[in-house]
N, C-alpha and C positions, 0 to 999 in steps of 0.2 A: 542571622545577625540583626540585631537590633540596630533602628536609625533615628534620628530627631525627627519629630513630625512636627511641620511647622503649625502648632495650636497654641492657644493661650497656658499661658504659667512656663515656668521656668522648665526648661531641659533638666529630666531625670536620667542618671547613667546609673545601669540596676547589676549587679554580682551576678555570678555565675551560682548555682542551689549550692546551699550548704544543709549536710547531714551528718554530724558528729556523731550521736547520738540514737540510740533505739529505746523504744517506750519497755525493755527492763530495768528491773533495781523500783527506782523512787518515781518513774516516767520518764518524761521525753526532755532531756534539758537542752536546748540551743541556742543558748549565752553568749552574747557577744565576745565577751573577755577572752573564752574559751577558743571560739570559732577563728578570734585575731592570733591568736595565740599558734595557732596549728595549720594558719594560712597566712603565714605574714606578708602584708603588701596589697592584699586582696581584696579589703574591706577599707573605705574611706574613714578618717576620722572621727567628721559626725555625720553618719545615718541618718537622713530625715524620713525615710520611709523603711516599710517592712512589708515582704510580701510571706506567707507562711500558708502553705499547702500540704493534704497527705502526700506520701512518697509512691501509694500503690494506686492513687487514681486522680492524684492532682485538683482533688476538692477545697475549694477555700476552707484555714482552719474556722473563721466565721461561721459555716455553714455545716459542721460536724455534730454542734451539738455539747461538746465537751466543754469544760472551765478550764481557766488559764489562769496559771501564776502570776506570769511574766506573759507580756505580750505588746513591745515596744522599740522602736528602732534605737532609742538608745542602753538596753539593757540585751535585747534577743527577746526568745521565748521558751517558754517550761509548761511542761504537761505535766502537773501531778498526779499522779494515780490516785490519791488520798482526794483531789478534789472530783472523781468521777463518782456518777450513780454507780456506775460497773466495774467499778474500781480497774477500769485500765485506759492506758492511751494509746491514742493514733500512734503512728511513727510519720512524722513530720519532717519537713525542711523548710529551709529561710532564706530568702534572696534579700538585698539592703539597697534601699536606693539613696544615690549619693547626687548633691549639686554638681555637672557636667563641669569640668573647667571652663571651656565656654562651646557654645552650640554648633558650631561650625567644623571646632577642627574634630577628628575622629575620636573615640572613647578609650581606647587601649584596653583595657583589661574588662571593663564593663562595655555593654553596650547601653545606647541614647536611647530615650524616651522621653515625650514629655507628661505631667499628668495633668 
């Protein structure tokens, strides 16, 4: 479980992973719209952060190497295959980090972080 660590900046409450999507067809697409869509309640309104890692070894997507579509807490993220040297993509997932209601009381569906 995640908890508030009392440091500077505001309390982050982060989702549980999200993976809709496998890198067939067109790539990796994991869209916010999509993601709300198929987990109602799950994802805060506005996202201020995004965390997006592989599914088979938990590498930041930063650190893969590949280009990205899409790659923003208020949109999601997308793997083209079209934008690869190798014409393929990770298979990914998305965690969203949302402003805590406030720091104190418990998280409910996400858990606290601060960044």
């Amino acid at each position: 479980m995640n908890q508030t660590v009392p440091l500077r900046g505001p309390a982050v409450c982060w989702t549980d992973w999200f993976d809709r999507d496998n890198p067939s067809g067109s790539g990796d697409w994991e869209l916010l719209s999509d993601l709300r869509k198929e987990n109602p309640g799950k994802i805060c309104d506005y996202p201020v952060y995004m965390k997006v890692v592989t599914t088979d070894t938990m590498t930041p997507a930063i650190s893969t190497g590949e280009n990205f579509y899409i790659f923003n807490p208020t949109q999601g993220f997308v793997c083209r295959k079209t934008d690869q040297k190798s014409g393929e993509c990770r298979d990914y997932k998305v965690r969203f980090g949302c402003p805590c209601r406030r720091p104190a009381e418990p998280c409910g569906i996400v858990g606290c972080n601060v960044m």
